[in-house]
Backbone as a ProteinNet text record, in pm:
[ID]
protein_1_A
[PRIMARY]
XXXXXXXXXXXXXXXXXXXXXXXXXXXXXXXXXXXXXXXXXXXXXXXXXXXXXXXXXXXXXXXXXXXXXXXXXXXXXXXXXXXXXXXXXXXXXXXXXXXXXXXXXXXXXXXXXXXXXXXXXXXXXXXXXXXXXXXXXXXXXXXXXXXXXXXXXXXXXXXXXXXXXXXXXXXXXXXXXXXXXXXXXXXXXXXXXXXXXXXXXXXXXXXXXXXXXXXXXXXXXXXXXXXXXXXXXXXXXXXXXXXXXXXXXXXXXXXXXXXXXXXXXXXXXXXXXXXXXXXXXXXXXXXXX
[TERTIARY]
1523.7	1388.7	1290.4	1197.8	1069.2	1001.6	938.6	825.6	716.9	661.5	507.3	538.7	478.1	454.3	262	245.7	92.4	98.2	35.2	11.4	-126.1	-103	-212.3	-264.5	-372.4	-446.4	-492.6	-508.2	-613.6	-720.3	-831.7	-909	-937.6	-984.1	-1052.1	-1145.7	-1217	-1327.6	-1235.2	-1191.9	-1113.2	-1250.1	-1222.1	-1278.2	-1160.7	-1232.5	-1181.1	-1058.4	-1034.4	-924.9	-795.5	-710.9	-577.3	-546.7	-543.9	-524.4	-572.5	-700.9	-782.7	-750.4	-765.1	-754.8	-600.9	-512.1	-363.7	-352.8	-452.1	-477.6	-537.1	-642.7	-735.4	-673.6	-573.1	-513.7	-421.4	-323.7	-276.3	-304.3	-372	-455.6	-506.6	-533.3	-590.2	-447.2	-360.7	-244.4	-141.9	-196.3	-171.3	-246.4	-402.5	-501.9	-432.4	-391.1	-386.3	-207.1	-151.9	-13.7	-83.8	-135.3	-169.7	-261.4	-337.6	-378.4	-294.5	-169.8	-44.3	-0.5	-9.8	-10.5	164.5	259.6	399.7	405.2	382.9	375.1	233.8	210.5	75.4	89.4	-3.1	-40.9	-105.7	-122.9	-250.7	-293.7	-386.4	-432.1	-359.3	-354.7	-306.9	-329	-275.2	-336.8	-395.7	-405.7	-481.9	-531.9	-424.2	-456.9	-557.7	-635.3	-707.9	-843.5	-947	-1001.9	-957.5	-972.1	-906.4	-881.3	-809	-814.6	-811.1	-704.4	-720.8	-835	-968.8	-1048.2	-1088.2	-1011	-1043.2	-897.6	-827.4	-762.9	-712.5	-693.2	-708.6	-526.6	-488.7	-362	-381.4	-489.7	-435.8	-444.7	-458.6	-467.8	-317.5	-234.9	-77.8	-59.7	-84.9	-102.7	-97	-158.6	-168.6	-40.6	94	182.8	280.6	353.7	443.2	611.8	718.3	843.3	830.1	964.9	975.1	1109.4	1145.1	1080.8	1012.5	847.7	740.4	639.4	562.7	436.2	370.7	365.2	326.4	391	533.6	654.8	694.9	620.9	726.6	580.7	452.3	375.7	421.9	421.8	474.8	550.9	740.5	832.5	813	808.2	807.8	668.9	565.3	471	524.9	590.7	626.9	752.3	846.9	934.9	869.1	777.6	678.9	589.8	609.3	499	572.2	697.1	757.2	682.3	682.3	628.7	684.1	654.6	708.1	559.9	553.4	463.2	484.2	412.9	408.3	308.2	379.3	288.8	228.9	159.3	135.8	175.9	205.1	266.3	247.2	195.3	219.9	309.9	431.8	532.1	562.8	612.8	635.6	836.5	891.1	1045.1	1061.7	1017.8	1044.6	973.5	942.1	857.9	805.4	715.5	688.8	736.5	781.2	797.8	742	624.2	551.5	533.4	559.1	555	396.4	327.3	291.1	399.2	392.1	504.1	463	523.1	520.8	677.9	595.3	723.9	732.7	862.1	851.7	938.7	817.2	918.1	962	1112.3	1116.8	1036	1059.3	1006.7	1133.6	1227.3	1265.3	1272.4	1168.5	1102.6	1197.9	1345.4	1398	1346.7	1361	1287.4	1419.9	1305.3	1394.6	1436.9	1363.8	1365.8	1219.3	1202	1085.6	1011.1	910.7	890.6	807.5	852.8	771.4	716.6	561.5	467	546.3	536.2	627	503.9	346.7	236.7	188.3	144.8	76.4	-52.9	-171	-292.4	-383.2	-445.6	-497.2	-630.8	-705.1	-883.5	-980.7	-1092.9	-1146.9	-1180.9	-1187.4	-1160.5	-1057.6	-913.6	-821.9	-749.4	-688.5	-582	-512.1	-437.4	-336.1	-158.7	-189.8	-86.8	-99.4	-171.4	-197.3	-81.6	-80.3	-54.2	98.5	133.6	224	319	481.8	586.3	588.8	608.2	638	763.9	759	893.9	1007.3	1103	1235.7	1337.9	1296.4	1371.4	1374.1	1310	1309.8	1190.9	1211.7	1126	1239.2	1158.2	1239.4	1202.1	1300.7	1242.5	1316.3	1266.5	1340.4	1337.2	1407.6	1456.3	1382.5	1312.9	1265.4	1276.4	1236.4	1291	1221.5	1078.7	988.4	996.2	1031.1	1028.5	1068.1	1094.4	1134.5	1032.7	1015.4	870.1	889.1	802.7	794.7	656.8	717.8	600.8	569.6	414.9	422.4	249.3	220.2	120.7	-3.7	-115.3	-238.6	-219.3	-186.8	-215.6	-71.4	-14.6	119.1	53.4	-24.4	-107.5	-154	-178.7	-192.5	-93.5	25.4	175.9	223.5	226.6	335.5	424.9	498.8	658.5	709.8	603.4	652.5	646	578	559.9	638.4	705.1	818.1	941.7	954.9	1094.3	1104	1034	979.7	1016.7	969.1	999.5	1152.2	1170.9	1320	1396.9	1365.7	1475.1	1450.5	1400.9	1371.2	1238.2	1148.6	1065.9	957.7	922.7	855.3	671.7	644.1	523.9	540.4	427.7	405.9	262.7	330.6	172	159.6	40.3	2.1	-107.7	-115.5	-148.1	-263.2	-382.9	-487.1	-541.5	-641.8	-765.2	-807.5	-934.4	-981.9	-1096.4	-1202.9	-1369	-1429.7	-1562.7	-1652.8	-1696.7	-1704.7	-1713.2	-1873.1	-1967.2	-2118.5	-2211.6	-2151.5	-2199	-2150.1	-2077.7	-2069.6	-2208.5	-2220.6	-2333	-2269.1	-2397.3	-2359.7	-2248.9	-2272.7	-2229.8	-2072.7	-2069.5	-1900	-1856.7	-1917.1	-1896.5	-1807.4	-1924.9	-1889.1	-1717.5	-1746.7	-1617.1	-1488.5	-1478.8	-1372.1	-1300	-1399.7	-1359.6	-1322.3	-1342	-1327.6	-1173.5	-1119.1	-1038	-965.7	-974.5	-868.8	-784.7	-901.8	-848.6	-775.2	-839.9	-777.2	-634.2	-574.1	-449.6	-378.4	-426.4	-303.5	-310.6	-403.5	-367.6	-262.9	-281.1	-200.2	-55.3	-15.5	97.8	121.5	101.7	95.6	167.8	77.9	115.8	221.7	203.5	328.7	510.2	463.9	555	614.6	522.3	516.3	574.7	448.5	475.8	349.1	339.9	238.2	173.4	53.9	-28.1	-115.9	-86.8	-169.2	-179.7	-328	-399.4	-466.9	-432.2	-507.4	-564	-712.5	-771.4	-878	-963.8	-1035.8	-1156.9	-1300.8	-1415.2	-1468.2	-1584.3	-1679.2	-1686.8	-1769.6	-1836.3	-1762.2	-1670.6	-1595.9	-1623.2	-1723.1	-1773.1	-1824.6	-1753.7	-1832.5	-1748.8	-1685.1	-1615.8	-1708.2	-1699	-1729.4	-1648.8	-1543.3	-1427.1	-1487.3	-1435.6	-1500.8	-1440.6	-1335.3	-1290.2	-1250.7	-1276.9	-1261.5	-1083.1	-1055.2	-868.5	-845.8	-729.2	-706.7	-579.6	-519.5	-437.2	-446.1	-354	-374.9	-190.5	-222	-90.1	-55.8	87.3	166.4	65.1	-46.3	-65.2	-158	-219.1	-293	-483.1	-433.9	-587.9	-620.6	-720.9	-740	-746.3	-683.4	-689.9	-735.2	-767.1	-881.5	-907.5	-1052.6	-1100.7	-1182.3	-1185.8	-1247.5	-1379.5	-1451.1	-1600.9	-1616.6	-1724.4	-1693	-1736.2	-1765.3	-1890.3	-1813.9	-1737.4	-1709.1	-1571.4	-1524.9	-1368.6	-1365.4	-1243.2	-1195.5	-1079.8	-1012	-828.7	-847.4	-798.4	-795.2	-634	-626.7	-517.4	-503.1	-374.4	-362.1	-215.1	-225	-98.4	-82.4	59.7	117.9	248.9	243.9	372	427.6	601.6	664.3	707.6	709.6	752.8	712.9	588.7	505.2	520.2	652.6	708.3	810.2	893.7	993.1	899.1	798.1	750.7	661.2	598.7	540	628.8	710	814.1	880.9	918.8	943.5	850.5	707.8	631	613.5	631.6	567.4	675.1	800.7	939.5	916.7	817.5	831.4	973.1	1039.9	1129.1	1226.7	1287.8	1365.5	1369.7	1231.5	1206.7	1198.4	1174.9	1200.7	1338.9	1258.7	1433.4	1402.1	1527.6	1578.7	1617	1699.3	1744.1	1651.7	1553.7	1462.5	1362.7	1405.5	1270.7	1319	1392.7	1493.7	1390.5	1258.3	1183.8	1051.7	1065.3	998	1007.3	1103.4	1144.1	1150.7	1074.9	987.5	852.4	799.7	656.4	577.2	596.3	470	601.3	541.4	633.4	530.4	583.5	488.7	547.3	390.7	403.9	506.1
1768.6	1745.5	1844.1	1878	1985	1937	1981.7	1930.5	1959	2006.5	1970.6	1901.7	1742.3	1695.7	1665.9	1680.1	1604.1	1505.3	1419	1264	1306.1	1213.8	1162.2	1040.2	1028.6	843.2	856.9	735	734	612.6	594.5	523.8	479.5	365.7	361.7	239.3	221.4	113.2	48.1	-98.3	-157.6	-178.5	-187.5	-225.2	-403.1	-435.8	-523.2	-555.3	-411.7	-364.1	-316.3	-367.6	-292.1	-233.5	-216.4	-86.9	15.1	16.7	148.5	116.5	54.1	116.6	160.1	134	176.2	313.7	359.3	454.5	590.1	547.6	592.9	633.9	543.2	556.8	668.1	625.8	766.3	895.2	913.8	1052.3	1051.4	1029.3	1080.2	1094.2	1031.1	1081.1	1207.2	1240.9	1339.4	1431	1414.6	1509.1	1584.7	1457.5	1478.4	1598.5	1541.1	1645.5	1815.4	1798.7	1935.9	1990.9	1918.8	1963.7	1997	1976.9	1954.5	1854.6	1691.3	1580.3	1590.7	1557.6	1518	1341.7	1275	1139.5	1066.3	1023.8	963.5	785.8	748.9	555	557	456.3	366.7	238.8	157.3	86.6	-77.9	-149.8	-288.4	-350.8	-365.1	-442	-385.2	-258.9	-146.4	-151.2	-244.5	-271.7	-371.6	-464.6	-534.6	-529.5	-640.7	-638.6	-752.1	-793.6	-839.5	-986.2	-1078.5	-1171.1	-1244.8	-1298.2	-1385.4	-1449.3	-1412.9	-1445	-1586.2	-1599.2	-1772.4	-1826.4	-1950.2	-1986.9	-2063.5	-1943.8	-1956.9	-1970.8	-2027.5	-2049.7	-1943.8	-1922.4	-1786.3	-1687.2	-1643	-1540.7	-1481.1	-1584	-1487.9	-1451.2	-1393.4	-1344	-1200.5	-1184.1	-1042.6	-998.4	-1052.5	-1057.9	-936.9	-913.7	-801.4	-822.5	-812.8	-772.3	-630.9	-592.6	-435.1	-417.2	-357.3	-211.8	-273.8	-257.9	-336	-216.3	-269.7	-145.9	-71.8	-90.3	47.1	143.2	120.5	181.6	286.9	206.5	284.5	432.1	364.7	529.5	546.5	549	629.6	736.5	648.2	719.7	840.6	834.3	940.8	1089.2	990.4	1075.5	1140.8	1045.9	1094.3	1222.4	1218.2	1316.2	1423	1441.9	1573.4	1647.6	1558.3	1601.9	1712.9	1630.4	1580.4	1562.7	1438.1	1365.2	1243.9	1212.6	1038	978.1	865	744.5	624.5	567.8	423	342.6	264.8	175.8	38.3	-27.7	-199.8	-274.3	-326.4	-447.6	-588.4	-695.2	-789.3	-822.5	-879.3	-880	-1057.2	-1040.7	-1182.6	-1166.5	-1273.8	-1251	-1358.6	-1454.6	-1579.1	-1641.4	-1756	-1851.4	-1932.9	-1905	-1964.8	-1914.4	-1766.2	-1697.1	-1528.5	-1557.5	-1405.1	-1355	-1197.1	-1129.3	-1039.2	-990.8	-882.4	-802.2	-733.2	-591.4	-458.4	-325.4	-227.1	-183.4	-65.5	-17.5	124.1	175.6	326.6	418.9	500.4	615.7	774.1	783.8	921	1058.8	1161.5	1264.6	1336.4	1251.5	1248.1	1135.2	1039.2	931.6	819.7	857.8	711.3	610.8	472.6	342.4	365.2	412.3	373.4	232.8	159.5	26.9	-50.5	-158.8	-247.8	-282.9	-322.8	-419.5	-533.3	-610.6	-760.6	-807.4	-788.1	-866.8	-998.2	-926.4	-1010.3	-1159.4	-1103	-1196.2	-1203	-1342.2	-1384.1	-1452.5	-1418	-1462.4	-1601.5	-1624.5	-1756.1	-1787.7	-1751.5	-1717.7	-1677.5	-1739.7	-1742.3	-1660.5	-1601.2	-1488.8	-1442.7	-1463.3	-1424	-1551.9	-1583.4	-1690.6	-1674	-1605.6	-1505.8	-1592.8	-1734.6	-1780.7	-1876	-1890.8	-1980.2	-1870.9	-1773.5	-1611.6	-1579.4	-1600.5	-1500.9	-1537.6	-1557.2	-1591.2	-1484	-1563.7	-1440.8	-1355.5	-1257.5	-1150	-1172.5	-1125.6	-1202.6	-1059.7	-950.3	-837.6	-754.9	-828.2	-799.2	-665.3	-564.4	-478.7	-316.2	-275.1	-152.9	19.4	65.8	241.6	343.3	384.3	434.3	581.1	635.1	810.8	861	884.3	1021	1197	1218.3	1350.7	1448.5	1387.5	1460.8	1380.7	1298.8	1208.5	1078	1052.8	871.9	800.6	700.9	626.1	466.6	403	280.9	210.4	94.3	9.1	-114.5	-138.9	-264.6	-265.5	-389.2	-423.6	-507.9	-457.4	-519.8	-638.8	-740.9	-846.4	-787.8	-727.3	-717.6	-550.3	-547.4	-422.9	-504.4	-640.2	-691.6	-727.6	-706.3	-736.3	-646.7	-598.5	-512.5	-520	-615.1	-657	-599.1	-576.6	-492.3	-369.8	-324.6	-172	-143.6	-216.3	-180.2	-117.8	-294.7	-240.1	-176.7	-129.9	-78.8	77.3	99.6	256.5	235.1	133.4	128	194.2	133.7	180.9	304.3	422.4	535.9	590.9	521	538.9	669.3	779.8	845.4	851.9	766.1	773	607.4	518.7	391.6	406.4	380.3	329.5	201.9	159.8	43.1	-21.8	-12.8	-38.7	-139	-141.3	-241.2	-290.3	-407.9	-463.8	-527.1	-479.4	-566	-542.6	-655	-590.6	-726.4	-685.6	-817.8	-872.8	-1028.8	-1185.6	-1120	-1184.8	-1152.6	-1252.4	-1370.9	-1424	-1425.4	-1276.7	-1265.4	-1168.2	-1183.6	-1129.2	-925	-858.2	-712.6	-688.7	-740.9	-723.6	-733.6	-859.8	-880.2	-799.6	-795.9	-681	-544.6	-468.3	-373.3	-352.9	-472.3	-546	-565.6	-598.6	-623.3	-469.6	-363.4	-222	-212.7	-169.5	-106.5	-180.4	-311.9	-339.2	-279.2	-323.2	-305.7	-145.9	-75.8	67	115	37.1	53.8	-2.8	-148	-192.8	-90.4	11	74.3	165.8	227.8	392.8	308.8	206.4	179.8	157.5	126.5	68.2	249.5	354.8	497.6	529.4	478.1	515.1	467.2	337.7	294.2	293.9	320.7	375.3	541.7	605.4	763.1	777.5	744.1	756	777.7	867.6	867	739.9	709.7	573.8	637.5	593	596.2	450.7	449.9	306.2	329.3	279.6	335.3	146.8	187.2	90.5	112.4	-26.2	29	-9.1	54	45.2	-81.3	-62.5	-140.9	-282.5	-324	-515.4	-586.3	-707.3	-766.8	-886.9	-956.4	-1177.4	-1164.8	-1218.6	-1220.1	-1133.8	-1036.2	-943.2	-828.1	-739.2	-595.4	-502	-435.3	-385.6	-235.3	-218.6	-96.7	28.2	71.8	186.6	227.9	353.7	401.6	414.9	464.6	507.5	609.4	603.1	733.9	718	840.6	886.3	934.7	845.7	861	916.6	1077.1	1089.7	1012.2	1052.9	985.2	922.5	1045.2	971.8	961.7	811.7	777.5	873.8	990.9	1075	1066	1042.6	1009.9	1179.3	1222.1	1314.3	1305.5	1236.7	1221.6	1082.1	1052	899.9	922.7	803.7	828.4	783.6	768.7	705.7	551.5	502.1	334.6	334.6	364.9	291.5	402.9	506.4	580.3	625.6	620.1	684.1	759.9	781.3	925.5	942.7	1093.8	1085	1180.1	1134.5	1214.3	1256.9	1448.5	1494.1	1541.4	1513.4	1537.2	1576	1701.1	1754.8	1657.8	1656	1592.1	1666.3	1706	1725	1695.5	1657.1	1559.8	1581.1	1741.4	1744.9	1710.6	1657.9	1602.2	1476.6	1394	1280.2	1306.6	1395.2	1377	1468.3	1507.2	1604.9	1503.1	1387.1	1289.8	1192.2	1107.3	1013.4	1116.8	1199.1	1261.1	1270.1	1296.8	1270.4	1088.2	1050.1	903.5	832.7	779	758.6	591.9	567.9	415.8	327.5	369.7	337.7	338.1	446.6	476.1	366.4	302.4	217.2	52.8	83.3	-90.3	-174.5	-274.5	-386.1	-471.5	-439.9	-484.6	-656.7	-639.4	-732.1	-890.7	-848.6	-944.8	-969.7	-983.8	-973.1	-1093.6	-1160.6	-1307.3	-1359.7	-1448.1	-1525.9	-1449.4	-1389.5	-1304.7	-1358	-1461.9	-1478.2	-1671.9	-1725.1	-1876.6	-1843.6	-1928.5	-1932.5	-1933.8	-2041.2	-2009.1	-2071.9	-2030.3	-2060.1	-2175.1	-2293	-2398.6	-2323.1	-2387.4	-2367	-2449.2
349	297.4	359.5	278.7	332.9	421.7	516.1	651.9	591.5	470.9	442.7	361.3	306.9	212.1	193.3	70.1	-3.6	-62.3	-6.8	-54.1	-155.1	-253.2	-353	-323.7	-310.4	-227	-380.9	-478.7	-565.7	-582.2	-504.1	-469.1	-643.4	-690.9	-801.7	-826.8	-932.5	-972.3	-1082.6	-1065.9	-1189.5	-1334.8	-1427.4	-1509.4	-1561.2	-1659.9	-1737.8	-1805.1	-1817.9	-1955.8	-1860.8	-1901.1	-1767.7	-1888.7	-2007.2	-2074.4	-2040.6	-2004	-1949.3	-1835.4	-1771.8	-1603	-1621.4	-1647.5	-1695.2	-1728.4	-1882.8	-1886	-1818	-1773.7	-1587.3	-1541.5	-1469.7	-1358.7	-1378.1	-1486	-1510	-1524.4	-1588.2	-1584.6	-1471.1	-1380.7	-1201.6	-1128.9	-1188.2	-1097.4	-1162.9	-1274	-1354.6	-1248.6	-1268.8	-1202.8	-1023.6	-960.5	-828.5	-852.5	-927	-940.6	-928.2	-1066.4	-1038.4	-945.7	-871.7	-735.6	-620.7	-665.9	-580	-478.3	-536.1	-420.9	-504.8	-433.6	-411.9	-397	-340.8	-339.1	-335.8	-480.4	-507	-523.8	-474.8	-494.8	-544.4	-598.3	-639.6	-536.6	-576.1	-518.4	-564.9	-468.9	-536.8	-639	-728.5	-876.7	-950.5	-953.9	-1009.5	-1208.5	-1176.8	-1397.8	-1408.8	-1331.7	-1314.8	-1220.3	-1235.4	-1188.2	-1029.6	-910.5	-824.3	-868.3	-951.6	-1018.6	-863	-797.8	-684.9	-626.6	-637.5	-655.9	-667.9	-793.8	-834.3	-824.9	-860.6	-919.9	-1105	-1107	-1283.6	-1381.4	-1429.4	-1483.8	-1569.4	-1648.7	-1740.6	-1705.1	-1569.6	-1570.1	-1496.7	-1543.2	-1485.2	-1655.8	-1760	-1824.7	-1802.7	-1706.9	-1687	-1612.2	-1596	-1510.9	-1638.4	-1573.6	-1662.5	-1606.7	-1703.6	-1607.9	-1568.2	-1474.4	-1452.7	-1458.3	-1568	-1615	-1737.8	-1744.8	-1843.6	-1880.6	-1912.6	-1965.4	-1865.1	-1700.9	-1615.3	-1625.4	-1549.7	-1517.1	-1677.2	-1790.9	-1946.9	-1924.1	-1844.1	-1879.1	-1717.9	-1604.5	-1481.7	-1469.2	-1563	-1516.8	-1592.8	-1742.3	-1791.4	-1690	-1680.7	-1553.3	-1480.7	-1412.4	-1222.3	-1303	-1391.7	-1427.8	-1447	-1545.4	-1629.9	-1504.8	-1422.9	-1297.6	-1189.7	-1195	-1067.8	-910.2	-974.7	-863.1	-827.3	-692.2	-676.2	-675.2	-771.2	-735	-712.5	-639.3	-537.8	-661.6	-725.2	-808.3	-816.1	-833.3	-793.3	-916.1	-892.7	-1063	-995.9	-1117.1	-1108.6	-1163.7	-1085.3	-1173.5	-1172.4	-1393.8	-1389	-1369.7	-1230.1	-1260.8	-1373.5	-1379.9	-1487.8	-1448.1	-1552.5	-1623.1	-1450.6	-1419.4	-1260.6	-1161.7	-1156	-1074.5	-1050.4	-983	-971.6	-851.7	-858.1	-678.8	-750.1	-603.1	-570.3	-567.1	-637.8	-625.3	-605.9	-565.9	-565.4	-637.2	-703.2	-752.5	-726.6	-693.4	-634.6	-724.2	-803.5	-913.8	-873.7	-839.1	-767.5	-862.7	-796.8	-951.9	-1023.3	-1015.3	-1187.3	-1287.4	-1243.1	-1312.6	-1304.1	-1200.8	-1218.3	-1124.3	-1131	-1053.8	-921.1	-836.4	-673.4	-615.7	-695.4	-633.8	-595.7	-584.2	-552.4	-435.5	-385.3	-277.3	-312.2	-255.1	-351.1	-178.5	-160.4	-83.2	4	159.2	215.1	267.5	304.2	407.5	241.2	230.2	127.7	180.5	135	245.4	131.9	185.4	120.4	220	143.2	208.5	119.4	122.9	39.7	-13.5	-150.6	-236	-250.8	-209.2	-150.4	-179.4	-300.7	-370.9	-373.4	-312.6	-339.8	-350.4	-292.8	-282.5	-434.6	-481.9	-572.5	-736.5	-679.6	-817.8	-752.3	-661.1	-574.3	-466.4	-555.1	-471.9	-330.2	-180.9	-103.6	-97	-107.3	-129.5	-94.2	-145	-99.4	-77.8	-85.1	-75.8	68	173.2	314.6	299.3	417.2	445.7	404.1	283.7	246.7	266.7	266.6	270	170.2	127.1	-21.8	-1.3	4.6	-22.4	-80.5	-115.2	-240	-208.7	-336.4	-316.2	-247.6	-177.5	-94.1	73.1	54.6	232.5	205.1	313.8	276.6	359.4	229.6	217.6	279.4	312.9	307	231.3	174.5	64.3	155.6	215.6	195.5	150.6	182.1	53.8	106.5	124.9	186.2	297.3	277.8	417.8	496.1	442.9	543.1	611.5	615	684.3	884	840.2	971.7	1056.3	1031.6	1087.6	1148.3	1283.7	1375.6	1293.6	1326.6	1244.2	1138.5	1011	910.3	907.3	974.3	1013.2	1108.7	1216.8	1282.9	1212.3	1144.9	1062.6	996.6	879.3	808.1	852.5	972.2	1027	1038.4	1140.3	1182.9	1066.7	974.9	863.7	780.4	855	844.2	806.2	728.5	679	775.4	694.9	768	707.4	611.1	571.9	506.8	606	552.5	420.5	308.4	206.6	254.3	211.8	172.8	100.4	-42.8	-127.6	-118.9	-105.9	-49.8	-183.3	-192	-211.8	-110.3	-30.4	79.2	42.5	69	98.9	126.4	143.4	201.5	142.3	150.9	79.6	112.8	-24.1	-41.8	101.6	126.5	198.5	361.7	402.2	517.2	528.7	663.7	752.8	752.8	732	803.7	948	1029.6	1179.5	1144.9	1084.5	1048.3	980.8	862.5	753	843.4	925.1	1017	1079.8	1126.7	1214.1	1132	1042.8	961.6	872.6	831.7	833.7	959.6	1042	1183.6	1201.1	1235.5	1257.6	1181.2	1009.3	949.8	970.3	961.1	997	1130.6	1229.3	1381.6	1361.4	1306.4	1325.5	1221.9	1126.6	1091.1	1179.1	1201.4	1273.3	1448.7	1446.1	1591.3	1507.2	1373.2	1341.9	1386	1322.2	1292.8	1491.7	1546.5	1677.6	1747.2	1741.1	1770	1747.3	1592.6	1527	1504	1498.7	1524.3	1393.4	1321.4	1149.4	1083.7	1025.5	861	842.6	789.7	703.1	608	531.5	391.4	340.9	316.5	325.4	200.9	79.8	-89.7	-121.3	-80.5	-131.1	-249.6	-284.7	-399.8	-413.9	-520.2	-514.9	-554.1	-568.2	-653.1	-636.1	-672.3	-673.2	-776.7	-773.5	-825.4	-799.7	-854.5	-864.2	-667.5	-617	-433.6	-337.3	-436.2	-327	-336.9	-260.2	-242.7	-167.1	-272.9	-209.4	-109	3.1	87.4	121.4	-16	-11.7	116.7	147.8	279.7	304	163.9	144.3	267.4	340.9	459.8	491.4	574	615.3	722.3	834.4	945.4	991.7	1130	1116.3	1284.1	1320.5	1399.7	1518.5	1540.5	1737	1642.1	1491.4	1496.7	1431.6	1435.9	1445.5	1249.9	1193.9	1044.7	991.8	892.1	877.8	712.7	676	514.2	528.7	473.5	471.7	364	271.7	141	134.1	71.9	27.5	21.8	91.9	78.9	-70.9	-177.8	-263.5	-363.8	-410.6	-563.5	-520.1	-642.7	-686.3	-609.1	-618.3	-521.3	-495.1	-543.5	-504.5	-372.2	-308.7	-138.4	-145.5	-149.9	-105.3	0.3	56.8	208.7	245.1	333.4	366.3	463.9	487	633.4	656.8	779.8	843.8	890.8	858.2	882.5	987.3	1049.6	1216.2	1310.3	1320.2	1352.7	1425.6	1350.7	1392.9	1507.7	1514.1	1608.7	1732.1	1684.4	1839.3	1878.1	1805.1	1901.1	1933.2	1847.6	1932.1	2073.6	2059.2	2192.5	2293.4	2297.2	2393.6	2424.4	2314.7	2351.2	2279.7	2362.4	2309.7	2291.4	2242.1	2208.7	2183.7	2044	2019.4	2126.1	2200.8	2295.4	2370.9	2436.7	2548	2523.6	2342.1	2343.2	2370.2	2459.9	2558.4	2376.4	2308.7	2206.6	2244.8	2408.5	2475.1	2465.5	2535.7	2528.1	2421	2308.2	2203.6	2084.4	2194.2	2061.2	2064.8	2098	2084.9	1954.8	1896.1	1850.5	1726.1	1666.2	1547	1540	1698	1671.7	1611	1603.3	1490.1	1603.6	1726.6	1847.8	1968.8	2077.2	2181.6	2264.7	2283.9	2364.5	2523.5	2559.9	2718	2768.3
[MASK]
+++++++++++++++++++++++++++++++++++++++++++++++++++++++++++++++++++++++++++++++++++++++++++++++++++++++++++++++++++++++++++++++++++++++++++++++++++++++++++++++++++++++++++++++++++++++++++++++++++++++++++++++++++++++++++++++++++++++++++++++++++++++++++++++++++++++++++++++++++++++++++++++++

């Protein structure tokens, strides 16, 4: 595999219509190819506006199988491009059974395989469990023909754990596909606070791990959310090397070099030093005193 790759981030504003944002979306990841991005995302749920929001029965309507109507305009994309894209689907598996999904198309448009949302969050604006079986396909890393990637998917952005394994199993560039932003009736100060974190716990997954992050979140005012953009790519020791606009679209391309990884795990041999030995309690829910 090559040591430069370009990521495509494609920040966007949902509209109404997942035909058009469907449509949109495609054409910006058309756009970012020929700017020369090699592995482009989108943002979570990208054919919609952030439905979770409420709890609504019709709106698993908007649910699709895969291989369904993203994936039939992608693959042929990601081939004509050649490109790999990281895609979001709501996917329906059957009649009462729906994941958050990602779907990953190499660039010769065949389906690498899935990741179905392992942390399912449930907070206000944030229904997410009410729409969304939790994943059942463990923590994956898929080959492509530019680097091998890992998928996981907004609340699993707050988990060491998935970003561990996640690397463990080769992965040299974590996406993760966001909708996050601030509830109308939080205060500024928090507001502040809740960017700042979110961005600090990836660039530490980045460090700890001595891996790539690409964080593709999305714009605009949606009922009492206000999503806060701010899409980036942070490399191994952590340093942001593109951050997008809180408030308008925006595809952020960004070189990364993948050598980058073995010359910082060698200074800072994390992996090397973890006692594997002692880390069985890691897999109780809480340990009583």
């Amino acid at each position: 595999m090559q040591q430069i790759v370009t990521l495509g981030l494609i920040q966007s504003r949902a509209t109404v219509s997942p035909s058009r944002n469907l449509a949109a979306t495609a054409q910006r990841v058309r756009l970012a190819a020929k700017r020369g991005a090699q592995i482009i995302c989108v943002q979570e749920l990208f054919r919609s506006p952030y439905f979770p929001q409420t709890e609504d029965a019709d709106l698993f309507a908007l649910a699709e199988s895969i291989p369904g109507p993203t994936t039939e305009v992608f693959c042929p994309l990601a081939r004509e491009e050649e490109v790999v894209v990281v895609v979001s689907v709501f996917e329906k598996r059957a009649a009462g059974v729906y994941h958050n999904t990602v779907v990953v198309i190499d660039a010769d448009g065949a389906i690498l395989g899935k990741y179905r949302k392992m942390h399912i969050p449930d907070d206000p604006g944030f229904y997410e469990k009410f729409y969304f079986t939790p994943g059942d396909l463990g923590f994956r890393t898929f080959r492509t023909r530019y680097a091998n990637i890992g998928t996981l998917i907004c609340w699993d952005q707050w988990f060491p754990e998935a970003a561990r394994l996640t690397a463990l199993k080769g992965a040299e560039i974590l996406f993760y596909p966001t909708a996050i932003g601030w509830h109308s009736s939080e205060p500024i100060t928090i507001r502040k606070d809740q960017q700042s974190v979110w961005e600090l716990v990836q660039r530490g997954h980045a460090v700890t791990n001595g891996v790539y992050v690409a964080a593709v979140n999305r714009v605009g005012k949606e009922g009492e959310l206000k999503f806060w953009g701010h899409s980036f790519v942070a490399d191994p020791s952590g340093a942001i090397l593109a951050r997008g606009a809180q408030d308008k679209p925006e595809t952020l391309i960004v070189r990364c070099d993948l050598s980058k990884i073995a010359e910082t795990r060698h200074h800072w041999p994390f992996l090397r030093d973890r006692r594997i030995d002692a880390y069985h309690e890691i897999t109780e829910r809480f340990l009583e005193s």
